[in-house]
C-alpha positions in Angstrom: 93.6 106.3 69.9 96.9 107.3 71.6 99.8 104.2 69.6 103.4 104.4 71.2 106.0 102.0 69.6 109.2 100.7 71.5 112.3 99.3 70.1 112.1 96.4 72.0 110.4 93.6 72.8 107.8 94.0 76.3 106.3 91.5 78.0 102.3 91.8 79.2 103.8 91.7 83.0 106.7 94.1 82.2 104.2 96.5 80.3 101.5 96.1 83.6 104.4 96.6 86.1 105.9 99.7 84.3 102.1 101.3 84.7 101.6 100.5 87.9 105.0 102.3 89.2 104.4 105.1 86.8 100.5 105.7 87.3 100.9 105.3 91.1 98.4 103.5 93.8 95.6 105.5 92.1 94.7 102.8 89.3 94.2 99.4 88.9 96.1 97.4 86.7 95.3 94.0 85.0 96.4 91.5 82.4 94.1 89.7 80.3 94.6 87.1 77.2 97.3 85.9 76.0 99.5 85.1 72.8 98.4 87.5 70.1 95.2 88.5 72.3 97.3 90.3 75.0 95.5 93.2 76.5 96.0 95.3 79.9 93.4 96.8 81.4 93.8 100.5 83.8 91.0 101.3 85.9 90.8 104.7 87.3 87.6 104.6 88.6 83.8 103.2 87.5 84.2 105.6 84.3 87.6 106.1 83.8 89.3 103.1 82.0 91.3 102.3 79.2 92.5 99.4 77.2 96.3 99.2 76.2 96.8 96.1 73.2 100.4 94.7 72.9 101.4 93.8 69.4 105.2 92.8 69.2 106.9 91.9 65.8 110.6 90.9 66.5 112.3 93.7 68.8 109.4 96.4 68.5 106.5 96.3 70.5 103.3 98.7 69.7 101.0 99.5 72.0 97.8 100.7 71.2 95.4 102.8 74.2 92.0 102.7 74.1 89.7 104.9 76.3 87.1 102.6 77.9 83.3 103.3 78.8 80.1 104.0 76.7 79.8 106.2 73.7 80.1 109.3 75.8 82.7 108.4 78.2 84.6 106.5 75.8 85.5 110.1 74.0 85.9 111.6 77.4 88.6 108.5 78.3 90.2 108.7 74.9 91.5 112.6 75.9 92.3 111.9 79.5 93.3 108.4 80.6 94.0 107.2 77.5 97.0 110.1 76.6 97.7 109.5 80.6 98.6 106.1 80.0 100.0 106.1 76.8 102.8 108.5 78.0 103.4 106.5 81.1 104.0 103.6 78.8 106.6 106.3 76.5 108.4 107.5 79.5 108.6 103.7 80.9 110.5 102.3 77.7 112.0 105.0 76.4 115.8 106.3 77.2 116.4 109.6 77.1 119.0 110.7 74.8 122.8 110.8 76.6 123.5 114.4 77.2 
């Protein structure tokens, strides 16, 4: 399970708009829950999801990526879509260090 931590505090529509313009037309995002319960949801195709969870305590957020799918294609998600989106989310929230 792919975790990336931000220093800063991300909204559940901040986090689904930075994967959509990083990910690309390709995959469907959605919010669901809300509160402590906040969840996005990025469809590839039939088989190839994953769930992202949001967990923010003060001005860090954690996000935690979960391939989606049965037993079989849930392992398969957890190496492909899962990493996929959990460096979108790493790119989308994190500066590069001034050169």
């Amino acid at each position: 399970m792919p975790t990336v931590t931000v220093d800063r505090s991300v909204t559940l529509q901040e986090a689904a708009t930075a994967l959509e313009d990083k990910l690309g037309s390709r995959y469907e995002v959605s919010t669901h829950g809300s509160g402590d319960k906040e969840a996005l949801k990025v469809k590839q195709s039939a088989a190839s999801t994953a769930t992202v969870h949001l967990d923010r305590d003060g001005d860090t957020t954690t996000f935690r990526v979960h391939g989606g799918g049965l037993v079989v294609s849930r392992m398969v998600n957890e190496l492909g879509i899962a990493k996929k989106v959990a460096a979108a989310i790493l790119e989308a929230f994190t500066t590069a260090p001034a050169s």
